[in-house]
C-alpha positions in Angstrom: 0.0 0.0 0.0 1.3 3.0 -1.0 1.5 5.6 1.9 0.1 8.3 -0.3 -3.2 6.4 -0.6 -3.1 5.5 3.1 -5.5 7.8 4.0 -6.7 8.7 7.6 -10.6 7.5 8.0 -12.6 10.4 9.4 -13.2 8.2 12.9 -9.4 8.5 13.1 -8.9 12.1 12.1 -8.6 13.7 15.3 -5.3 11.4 16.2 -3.4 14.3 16.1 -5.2 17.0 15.5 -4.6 20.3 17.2 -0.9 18.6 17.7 0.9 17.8 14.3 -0.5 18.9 10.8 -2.2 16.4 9.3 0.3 15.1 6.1 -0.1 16.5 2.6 -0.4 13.4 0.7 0.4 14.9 -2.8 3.6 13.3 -3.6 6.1 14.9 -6.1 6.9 13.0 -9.1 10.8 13.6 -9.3 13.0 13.3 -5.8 13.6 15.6 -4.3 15.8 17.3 -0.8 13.6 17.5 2.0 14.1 19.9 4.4 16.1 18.6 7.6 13.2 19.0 9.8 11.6 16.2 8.1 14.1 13.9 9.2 15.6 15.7 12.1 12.8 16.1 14.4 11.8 13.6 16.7 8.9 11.1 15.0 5.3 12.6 15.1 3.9 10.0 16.6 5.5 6.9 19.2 4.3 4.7 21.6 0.5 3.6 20.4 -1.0 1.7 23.0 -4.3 0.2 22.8 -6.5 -0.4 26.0 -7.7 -3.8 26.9 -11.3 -3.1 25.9 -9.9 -1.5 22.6 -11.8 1.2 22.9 -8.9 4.3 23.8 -5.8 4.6 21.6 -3.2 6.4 24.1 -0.1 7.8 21.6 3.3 10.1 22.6 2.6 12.7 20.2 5.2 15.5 19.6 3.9 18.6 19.8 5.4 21.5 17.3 3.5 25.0 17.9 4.6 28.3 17.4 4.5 28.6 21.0 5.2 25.1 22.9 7.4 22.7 21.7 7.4 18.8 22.9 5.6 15.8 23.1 2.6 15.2 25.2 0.5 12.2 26.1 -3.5 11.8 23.7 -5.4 9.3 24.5 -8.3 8.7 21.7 -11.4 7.3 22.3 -12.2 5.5 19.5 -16.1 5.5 19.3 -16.7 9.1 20.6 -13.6 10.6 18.1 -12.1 13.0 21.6 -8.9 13.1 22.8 -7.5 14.0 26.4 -3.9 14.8 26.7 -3.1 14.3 30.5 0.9 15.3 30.6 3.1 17.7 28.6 6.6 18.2 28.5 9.4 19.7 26.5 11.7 16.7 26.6 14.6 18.5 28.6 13.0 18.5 32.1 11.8 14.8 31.8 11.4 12.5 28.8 8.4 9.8 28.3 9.6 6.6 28.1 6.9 4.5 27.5 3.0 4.1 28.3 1.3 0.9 29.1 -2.4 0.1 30.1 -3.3 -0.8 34.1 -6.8 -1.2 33.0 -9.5 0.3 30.6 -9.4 3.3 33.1 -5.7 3.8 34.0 -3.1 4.3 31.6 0.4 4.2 33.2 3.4 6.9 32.1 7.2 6.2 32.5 9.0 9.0 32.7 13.0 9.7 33.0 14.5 12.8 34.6 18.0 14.2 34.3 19.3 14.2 38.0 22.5 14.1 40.3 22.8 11.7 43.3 25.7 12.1 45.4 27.5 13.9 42.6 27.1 11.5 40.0 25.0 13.0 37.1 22.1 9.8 36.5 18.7 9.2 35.5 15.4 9.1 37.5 12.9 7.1 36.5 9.4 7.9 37.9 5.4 6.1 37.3 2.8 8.4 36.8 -0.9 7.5 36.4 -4.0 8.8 34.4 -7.6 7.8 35.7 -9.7 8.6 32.2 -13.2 8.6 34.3 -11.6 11.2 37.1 -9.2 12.9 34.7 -6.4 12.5 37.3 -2.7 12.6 36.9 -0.9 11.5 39.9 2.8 9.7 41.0 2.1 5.7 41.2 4.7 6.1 44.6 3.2 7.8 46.9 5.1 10.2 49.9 3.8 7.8 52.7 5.4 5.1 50.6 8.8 6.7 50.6 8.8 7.3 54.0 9.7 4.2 54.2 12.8 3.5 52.2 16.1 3.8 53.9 16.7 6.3 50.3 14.6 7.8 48.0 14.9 4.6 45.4 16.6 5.8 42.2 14.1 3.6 40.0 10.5 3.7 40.4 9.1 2.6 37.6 9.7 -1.3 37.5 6.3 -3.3 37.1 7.0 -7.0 37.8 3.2 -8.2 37.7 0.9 -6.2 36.5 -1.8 -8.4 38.0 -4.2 -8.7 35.4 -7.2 -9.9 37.3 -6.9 -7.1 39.8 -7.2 -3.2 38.1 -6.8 -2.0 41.8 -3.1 -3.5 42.3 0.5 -4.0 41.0 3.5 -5.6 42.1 6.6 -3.2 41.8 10.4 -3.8 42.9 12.6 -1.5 44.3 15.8 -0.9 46.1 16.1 1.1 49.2 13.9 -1.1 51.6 14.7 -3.2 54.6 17.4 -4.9 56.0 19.1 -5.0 52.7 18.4 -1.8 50.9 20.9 -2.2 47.9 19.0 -5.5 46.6 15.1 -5.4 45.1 12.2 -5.5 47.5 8.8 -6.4 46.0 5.9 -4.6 47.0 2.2 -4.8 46.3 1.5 -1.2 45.5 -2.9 0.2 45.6 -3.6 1.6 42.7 -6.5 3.8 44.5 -5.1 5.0 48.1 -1.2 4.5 47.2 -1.1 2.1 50.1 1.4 -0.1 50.0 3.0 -3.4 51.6 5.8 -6.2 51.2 5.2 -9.2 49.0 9.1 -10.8 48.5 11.8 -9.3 51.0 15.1 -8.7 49.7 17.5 -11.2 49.3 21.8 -10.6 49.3 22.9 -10.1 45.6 19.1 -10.7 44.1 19.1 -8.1 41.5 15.6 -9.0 39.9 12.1 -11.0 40.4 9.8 -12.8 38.4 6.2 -14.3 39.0 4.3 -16.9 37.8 1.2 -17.0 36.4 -0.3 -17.1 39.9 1.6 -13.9 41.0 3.9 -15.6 43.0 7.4 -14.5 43.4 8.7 -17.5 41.8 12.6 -17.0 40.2 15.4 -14.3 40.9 18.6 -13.0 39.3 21.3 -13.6 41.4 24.7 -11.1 40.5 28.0 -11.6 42.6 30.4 -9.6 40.5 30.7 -11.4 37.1 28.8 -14.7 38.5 24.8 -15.0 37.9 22.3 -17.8 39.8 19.2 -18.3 39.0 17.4 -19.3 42.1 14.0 -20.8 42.3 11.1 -20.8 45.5 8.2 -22.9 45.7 6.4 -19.1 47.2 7.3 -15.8 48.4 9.9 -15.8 50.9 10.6 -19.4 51.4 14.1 -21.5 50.7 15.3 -21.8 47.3 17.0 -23.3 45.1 19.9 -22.8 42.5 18.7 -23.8 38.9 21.7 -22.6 37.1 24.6 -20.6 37.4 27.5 -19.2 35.1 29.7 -16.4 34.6 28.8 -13.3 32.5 29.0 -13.6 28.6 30.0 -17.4 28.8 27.8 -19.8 26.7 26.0 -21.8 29.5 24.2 -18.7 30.7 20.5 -19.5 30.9 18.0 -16.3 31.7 14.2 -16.7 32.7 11.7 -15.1 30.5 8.8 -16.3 32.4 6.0 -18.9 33.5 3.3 -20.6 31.2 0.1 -21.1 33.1 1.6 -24.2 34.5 3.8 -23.0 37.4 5.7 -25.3 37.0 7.0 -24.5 33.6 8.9 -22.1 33.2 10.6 -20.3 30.1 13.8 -19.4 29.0 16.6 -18.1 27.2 19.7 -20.4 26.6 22.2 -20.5 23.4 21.2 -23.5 20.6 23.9 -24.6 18.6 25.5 -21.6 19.3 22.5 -19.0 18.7 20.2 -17.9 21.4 16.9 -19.6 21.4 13.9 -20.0 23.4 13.1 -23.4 25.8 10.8 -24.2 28.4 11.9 -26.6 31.3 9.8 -28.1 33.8 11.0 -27.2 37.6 9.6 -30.6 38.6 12.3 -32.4 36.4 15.6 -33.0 38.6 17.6 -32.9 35.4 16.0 -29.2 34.4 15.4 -30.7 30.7 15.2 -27.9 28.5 12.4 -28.5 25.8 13.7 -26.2 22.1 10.1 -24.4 22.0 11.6 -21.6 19.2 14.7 -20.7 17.2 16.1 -18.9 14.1 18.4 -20.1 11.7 21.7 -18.8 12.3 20.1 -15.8 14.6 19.8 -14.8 18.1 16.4 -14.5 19.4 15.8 -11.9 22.0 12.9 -10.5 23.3 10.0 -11.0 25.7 7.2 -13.9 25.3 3.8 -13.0 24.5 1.3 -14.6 26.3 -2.5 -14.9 25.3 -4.9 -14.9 27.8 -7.3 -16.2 25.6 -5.9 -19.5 24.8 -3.8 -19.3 28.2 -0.4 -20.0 26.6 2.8 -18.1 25.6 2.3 -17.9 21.6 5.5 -15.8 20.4 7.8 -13.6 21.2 8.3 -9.7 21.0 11.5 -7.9 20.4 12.9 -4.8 18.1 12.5 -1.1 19.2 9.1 -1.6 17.9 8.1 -4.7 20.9 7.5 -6.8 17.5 5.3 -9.9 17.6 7.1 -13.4 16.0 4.2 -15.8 16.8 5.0 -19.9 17.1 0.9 -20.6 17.0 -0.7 -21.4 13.6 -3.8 -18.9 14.6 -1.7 -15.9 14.8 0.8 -16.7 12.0 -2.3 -16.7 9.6 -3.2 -13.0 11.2 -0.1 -12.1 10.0 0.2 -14.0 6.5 -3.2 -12.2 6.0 -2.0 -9.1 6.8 1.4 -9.4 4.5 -1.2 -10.2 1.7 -2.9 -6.7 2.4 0.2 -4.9 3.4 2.9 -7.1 0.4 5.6 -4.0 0.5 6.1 -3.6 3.9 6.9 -5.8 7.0 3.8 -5.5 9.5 3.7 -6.5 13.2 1.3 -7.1 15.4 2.7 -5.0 19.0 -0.2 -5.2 20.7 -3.9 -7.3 21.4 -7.0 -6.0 23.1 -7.6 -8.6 26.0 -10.1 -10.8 23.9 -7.7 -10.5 20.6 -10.2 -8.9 18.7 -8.6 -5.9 18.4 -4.9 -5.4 17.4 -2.4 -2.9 16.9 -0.4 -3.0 13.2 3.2 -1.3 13.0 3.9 -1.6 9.2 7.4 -0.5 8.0 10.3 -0.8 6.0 13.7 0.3 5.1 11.9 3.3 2.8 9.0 3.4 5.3 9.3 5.2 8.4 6.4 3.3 9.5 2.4 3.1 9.8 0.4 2.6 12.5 -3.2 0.8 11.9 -5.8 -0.1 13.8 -7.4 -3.8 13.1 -10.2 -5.7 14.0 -11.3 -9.4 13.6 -14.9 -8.9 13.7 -15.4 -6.3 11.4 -12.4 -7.4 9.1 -11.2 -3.9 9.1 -7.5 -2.2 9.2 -7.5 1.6 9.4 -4.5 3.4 9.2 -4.2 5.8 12.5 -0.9 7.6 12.5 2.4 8.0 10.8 5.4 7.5 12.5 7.2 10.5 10.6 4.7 12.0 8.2 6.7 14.0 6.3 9.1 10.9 5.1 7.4 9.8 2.0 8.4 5.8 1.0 8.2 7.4 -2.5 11.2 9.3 -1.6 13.1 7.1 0.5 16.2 5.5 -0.9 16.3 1.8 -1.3 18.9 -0.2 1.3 20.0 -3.3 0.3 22.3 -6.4 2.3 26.1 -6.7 1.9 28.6 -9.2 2.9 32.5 -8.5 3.0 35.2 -10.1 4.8 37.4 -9.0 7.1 41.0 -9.2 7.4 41.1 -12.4 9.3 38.3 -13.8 6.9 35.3 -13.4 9.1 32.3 -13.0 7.1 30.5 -9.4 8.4 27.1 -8.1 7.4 26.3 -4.5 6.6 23.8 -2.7 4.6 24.2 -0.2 1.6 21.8 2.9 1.3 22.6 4.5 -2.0 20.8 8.0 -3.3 17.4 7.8 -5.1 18.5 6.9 -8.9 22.1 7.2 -8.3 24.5 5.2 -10.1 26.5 3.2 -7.5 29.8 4.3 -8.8 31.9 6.8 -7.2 29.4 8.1 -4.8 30.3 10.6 -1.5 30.2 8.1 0.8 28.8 8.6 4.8 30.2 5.2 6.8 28.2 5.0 9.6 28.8 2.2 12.2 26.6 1.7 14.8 26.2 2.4 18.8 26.1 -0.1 21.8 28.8 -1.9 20.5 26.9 -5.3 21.8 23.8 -3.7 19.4 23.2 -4.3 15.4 21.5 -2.3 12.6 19.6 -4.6 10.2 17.6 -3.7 6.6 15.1 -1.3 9.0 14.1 2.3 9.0 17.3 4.4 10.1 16.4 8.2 9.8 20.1 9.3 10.5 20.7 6.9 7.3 18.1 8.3 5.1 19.1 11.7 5.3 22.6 11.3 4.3 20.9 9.3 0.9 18.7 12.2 0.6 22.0 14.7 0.7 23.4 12.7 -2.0 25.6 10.6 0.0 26.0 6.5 0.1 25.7 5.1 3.4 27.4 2.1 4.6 26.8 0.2 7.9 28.3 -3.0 9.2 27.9 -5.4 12.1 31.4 -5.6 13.3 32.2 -8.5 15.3 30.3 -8.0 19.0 27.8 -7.1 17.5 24.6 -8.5 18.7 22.3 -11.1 17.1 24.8 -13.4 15.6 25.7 -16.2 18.3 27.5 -17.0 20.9 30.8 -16.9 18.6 30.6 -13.2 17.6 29.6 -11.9 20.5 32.1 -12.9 22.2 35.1 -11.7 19.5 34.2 -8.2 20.3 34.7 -8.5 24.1 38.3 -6.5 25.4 37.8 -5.5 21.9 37.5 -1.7 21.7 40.0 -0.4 19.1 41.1 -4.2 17.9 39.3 -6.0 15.1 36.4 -4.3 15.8 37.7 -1.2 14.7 39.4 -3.0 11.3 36.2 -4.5 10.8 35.0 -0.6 9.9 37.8 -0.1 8.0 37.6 -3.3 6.0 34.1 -2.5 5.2 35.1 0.5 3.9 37.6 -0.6 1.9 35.5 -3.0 0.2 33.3 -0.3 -0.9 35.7 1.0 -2.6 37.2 -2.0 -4.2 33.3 -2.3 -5.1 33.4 1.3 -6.9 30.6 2.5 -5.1 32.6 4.8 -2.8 34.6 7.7 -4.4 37.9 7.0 -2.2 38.5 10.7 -2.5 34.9 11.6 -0.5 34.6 9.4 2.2 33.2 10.8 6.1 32.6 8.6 8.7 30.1 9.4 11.4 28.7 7.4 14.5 27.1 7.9 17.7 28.0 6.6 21.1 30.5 3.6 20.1 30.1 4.6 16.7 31.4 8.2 17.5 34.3 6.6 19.3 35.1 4.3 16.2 34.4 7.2 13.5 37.5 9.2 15.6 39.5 6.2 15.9 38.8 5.5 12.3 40.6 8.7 11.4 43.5 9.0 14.0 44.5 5.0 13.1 44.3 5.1 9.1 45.6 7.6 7.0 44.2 9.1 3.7 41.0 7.1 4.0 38.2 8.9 5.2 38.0 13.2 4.4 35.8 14.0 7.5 35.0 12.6 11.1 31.5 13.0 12.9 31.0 12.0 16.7 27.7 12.3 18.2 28.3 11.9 21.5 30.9 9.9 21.1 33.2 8.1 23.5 36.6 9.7 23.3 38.5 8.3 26.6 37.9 4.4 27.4 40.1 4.4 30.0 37.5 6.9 31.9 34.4 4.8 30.2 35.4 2.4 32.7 36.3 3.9 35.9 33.3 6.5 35.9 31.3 2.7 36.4 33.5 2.7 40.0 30.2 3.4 42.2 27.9 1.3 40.2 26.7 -2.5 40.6 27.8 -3.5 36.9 31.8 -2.6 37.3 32.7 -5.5 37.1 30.7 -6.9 33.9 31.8 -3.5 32.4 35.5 -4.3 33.3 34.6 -7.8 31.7 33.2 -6.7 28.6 35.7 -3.8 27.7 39.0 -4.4 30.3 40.6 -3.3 32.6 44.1 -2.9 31.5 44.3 1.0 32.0 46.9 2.0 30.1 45.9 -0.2 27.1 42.6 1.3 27.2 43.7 5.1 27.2 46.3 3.9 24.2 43.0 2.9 22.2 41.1 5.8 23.2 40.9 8.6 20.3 41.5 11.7 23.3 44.9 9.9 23.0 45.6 10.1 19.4 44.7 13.7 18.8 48.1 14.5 17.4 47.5 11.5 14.6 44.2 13.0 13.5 45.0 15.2 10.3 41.0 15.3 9.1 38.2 18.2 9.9 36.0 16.5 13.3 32.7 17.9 14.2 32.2 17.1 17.7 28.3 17.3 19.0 27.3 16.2 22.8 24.5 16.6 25.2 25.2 18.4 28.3 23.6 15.9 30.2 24.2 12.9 28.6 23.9 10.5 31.5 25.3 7.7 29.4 28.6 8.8 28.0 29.6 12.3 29.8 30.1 15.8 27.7 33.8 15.6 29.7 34.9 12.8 26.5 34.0 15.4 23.7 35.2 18.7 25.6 38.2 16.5 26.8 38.4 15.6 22.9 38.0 19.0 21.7 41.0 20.2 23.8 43.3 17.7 23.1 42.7 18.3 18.9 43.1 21.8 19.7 46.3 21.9 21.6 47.9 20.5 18.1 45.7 23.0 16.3 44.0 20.3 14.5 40.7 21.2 12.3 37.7 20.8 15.2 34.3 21.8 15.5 32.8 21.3 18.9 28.7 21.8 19.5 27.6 21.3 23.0 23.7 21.1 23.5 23.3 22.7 26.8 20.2 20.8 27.8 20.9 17.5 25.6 21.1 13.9 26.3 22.4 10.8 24.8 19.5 9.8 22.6 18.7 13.8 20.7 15.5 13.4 23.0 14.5 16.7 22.3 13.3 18.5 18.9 15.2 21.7 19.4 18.9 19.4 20.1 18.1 17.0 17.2 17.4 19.8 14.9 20.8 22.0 16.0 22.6 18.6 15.7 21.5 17.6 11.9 21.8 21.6 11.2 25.3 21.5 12.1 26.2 18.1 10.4 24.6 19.9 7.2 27.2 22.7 7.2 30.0 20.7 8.5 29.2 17.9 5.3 29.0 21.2 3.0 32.2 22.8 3.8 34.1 19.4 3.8 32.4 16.9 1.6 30.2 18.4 -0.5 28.2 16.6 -2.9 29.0 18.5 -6.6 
């Protein structure tokens, strides 16, 4: 279907009306370069959440007046056509996370705040909750509540049981309680008076609860350092027992995903043949026999299960930035072979089910389409599209991406993908590289609206999963760990390299440009190799691994950090780019948040120093109220502005 005829059905109109301009759907017949807005500011629409009766819609809608600027909260009631729209914000005092449905009355909102404990620039993470029939926005965690803690608890927003059967109640888990503040206490929290009390007491090192069907506290995380246990109780509170245990990133690592109906089975994660895949074991059995309930060929899966009430069973699994549905039962793999036959140029994924399955929730995308959002119904046999995801991002002007394989130096095989301009020969094209963030993350034939508007600027982009990066077994993962700087890094090069041999890159135009890891490996990129890339550009960037890994001193992961990246200090400063400033000999446009809570500013202003002491050719643009994911319009727009001129003045198209 093309998005130009995907027009909004007058029940649906009001989505986002009186928020975001409603899409002009006449679509120019040549390409075209759209404006940066189009693919700068944050998407229109995120987050679309159907209630369990299916009768409200609740949506993150960004808001874009002359005089507000942000997203705010609509929920849409779908027979009566209003909207509410309960919180506002402007993305730089908090950010919302995520919305989910207590009940057909109370829609919950997860919210993150910029903060300082102790010193330490970190995130807050708070609960609010909406009441549709009192129009009432108030804090899930009351102030009687936190009189209680030993500290105010850094997290409170984690749901373990949302308790399905009861609108009135939720189990939460928090630090901060009891005898044992620094592990997670489980409490039953009132939904209606904020009363609250203990369920599962803390126990020493158990970093996480699950239930089972039953609501029982059932299994916990167990984290000594580098060395995990999953432990087992028959209830809340009694003995338990060890089910497995194993070190951080080894292959015998098993994690719980969660209980069937049975409560005695119990799902979970565990590498097949060297790929993760999904079993179920039976706690009963003595010899914890692990059952293969789902697997991919030569993939990871990852995820969370999806479990239909209705038949009482898990039936898939949901994972991607989009929570996307891969269903095991024949019912709902027929939803979605029907749906591919209305929807054949797109991927579509069911995210979400009203509680009797009638209703469903349709994200429909590709790597030219930003993405869909429809409405569908089993009954009635009807799909109605309800919101764009960016509106202004026509498919019809989209350049195509297609999969690539090269090999390394050391003959590993690596995938990446190639985004060429709109009707561009591939020969000789100003080439972006563009490797990705995490490093234990991927990129994949998707919607990437960083990589689109390089195409639409005339460049090429490549991007590669370098070895660590996630999704490809056991075996990869685990040739990117101590990594940083190594084959990793010459896995970027290699790729780009290829290209050229390939004749798509001009080896006389090349930039490359990341974010997070990727900023790190774009400088590295240019301080290591000499004539191959024109132009570096770090979003915030990590510029100084040596202080990566030390600023994780006063938190409970050190040690899995120091696993994963080292702990050999001087090594790690020797492949850190703040190190190699005198080797850089390229122009470097440097762009970080202010309160990036993730990497801090000090690696690109440390950077920025370093390059300037040897008079190197540096741009520096600090976003005084940013953080590390551009989560406000105003910093995504001053970031993309800036990469325009900086790509202008040092690799221009013509």
């Amino acid at each position: 279907m093309k998005r130009t005829l995907a027009l909004f059905s007058s029940a649906f109109a009001l989505l986002l009306a009186l928020l975001v301009a409603q899409p002009s759907f006449a679509t120019p017949s040549t390409p075209q370069q759209l404006p940066v807005e189009a693919f700068a500011s944050i998407p229109d629409v995120t987050n679309v959440t159907l209630s369990p009766d299916g009768k409200n819609i609740a949506t993150v809608v960004r808001l874009d007046l002359d005089t507000q600027k942000g997203s705010l909260v609509n929920i849409y009631n779908v027979a009566s056509g209003k909207s509410v729209y309960p919180v506002q914000t402007d993305n730089q005092k908090f950010t919302i996370t995520g919305l989910s449905w207590a009940s057909n009355d109370i829609l919950f909102i997860y919210a993150k705040f910029p903060a300082i404990r102790y010193g330490t620039p970190t995130n807050e993470w708070r609960l609010f909750k909406y009441s549709i029939s009192e129009n009432e926005l108030s804090s899930v965690i009351k102030p009687m509540v936190l009189k209680r803690f030993k500290w105010v608890p850094q997290i409170q927003s984690d749901i373990i049981d949302m308790l399905k059967d009861d609108d009135d109640h939720i189990l939460m888990q928090f630090t901060g309680l009891g005898s044992k503040p620094e592990n997670e206490t489980v409490m039953k929290i009132n939904l209606t008076d904020g009363r609250s009390s203990a369920v599962q007491y803390a126990v020493k090192n158990v970093i996480d609860w699950t239930t089972d069907k039953q609501h029982r506290v059932r299994v916990g995380i167990f984290q000594d350092d580098t060395h995990y246990k999953i432990i087992e109780q028959a209830d809340n509170n009694e003995s338990y027992r060890t089910l497995w245990e194993f070190e951080a990133f080894a292959e015998d690592q098993v994690w719980p995903m969660g209980f069937g109906e049975d409560p005695n089975i119990l799902y979970i994660q565990a590498y097949h043949e060297g790929y993760k895949a999904i079993f179920k074991v039976n706690l009963t059995d003595p010899k914890l026999t692990k059952e293969l309930v789902f697997k991919r060929d030569n993939l990871d899966v990852t995820g969370g299960l999806i479990y239909s009430k209705v038949k009482q069973q898990i039936v898939g699994v949901s994972d991607g930035a989009d929570s996307e549905y891969t269903f095991w039962d024949e019912e709902y793999i027929a939803l979605i072979n029907g749906l591919n036959q209305v929807l054949p140029d797109t991927r579509n994924f069911i995210t979400q089910y009203s509680e009797d399955e009638r209703s469903y929730i349709v994200f429909s995308t590709s790597a030219t389409d930003s993405g869909t959002y429809y409405l569908g119904n089993r009954d009635a046999k009807t799909l109605i599209p309800i919101a764009y995801r960016y509106k202004n991002l026509f498919p019809e002007l989209m350049a195509s991406t297609e999969s690539i394989n090269y090999k390394a130096r050391d003959g590993l095989n690596i995938e990446g993908f190639l985004t060429t301009p709109k009707n561009a020969l591939k020969t000789k094209l100003p080439t972006i590289v563009f490797p990705h963030g995490g490093p234990i993350s991927f990129d994949n034939n998707s919607f990437d609206y960083w990589t689109q508007y390089f195409a639409n600027r005339g460049y090429a982009v490549l991007r590669m999963n370098f070895r660590g990066s996630d999704g490809y077994g056991y075996d990869f993962m685990k040739a990117g760990i101590k990594n940083w700087g190594l084959e990793m890094q010459t896995d970027v090069e290699d790729g780009t390299r290829w290209l050229i041999e390939q004749g798509v890159a001009d080896p006389k135009r090349i930039c490359i440009a990341g974010a997070s890891y990727g900023g790190y490996a774009a400088l590295m990129a240019v301080a290591t190799t000499q004539n191959l890339f024109q132009c570096a550009i770090s979003f915030g960037g990590v510029m100084d691994v040596e202080d990566l890994v030390k600023s994780h001193r006063r938190y409970r992961n050190f040690e899995i950090v120091k696993q994963q990246i080292g702990d050999d200090y001087d090594a790690l400063y020797a492949r850190s780019p703040v190190s190699k400033a005198k080797d850089i000999n390229v122009p470097v446009l440097l762009i970080h948040g202010e309160k990036d809570r993730v990497v801090d500013v000090e690696h690109s202003e440390d950077m920025f120093d370093a390059l300037t002491k040897y008079n190197k050719n540096v741009q520096f643009v600090e976003l005084e109220d940013g953080d590390h994911y551009l989560s406000d319009n105003a910093d995504r727009l001053k970031t993309f502005y800036a990469i325009e001129a900086f790509l202008q003045k040092h690799l221009p198209v013509n």
